[in-house]
C-alpha positions as CSV (number, residue, x, y, z in Angstrom):
1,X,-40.6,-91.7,18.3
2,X,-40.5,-91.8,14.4
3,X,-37.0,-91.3,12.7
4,X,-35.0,-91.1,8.9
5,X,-32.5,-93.6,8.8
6,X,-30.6,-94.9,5.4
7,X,-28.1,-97.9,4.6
8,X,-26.3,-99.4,1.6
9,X,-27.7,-102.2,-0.3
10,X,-26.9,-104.1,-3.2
11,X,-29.9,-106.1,-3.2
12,X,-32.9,-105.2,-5.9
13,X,-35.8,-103.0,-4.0
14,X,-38.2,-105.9,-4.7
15,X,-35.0,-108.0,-2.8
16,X,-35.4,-105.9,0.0
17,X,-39.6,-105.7,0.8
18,X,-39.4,-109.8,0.6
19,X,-36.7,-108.4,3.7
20,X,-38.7,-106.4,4.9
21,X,-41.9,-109.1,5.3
22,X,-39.4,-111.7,7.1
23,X,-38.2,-109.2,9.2
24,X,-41.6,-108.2,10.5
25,X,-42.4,-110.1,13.3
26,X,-38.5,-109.3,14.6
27,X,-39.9,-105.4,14.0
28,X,-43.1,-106.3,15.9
29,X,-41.3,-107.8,18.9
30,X,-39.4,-104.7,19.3
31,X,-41.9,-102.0,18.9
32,X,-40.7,-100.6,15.2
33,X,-43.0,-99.9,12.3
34,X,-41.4,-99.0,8.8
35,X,-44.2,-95.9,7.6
36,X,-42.6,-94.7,4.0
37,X,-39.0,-96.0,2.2
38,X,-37.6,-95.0,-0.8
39,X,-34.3,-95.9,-2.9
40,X,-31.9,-93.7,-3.9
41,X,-32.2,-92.6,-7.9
42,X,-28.7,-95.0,-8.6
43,X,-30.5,-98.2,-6.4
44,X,-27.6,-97.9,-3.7
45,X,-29.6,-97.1,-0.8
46,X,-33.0,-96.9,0.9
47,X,-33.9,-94.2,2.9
48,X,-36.2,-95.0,5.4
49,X,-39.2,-93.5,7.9
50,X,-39.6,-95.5,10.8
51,X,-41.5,-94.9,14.3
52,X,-40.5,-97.2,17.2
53,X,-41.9,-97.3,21.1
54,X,-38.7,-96.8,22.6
55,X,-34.7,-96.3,21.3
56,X,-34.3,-100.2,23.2
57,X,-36.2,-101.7,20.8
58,X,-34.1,-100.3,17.9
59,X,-31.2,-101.3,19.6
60,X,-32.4,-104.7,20.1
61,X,-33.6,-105.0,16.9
62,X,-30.1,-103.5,15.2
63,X,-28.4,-106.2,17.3
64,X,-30.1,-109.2,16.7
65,X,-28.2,-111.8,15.5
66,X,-30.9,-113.2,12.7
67,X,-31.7,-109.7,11.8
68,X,-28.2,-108.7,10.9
69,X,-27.8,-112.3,9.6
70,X,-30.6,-112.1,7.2
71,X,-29.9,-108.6,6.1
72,X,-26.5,-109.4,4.9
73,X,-27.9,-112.1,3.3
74,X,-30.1,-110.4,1.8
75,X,-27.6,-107.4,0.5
76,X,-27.9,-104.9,3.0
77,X,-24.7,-103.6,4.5
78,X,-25.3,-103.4,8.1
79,X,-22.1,-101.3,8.8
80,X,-23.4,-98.7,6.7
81,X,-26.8,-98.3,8.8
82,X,-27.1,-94.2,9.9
83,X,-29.7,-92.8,11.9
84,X,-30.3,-89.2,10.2
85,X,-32.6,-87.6,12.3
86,X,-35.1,-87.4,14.6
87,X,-38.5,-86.5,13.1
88,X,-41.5,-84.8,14.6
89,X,-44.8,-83.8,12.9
90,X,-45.1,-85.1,9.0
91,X,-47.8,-85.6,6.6
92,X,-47.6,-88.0,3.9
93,X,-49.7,-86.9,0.6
């Protein structure tokens, strides 16, 4: 299942991908793959386009204790972590 999810962050982008490379084998574990992200024009938040095996692994990823340690570390404000939507087909140019 592949979703768009955002969250707050006052952490650089280039901040956030070193994240994103310690948090991989946590993602692996749990069956999530990150596919596109972006950062809002004013560097608040990243919007994000993930695909996971099953809603369980988000959940145990999301609940984690190093994960949500090592985000806030990092800058991320795991309160403010919103699934937007499902998605279904895309295409990425």
């Amino acid at each position: 299942m592949k979703f768009l999810a955002t969250f707050e962050k006052s952490c650089s982008l280039e901040m956030w991908l070193k994240l994103v490379d310690s948090l991989k084998p946590y993602m692996d574990k749990n069956g999530l793959k990150l596919i596109v992200a972006m950062e809002s024009e004013d560097g608040s938040r990243i919007y994000d386009l993930a695909e996971a095996e099953t809603m369980e692994g988000v959940e145990a990823f999301m609940t984690d204790p190093d994960v949500i340690r090592m985000r806030q570390e990092a800058g991320v404000n795991t309160e403010s972590q919103e699934v937007i939507n499902g998605i279904g087909e895309h295409h990425i140019f």
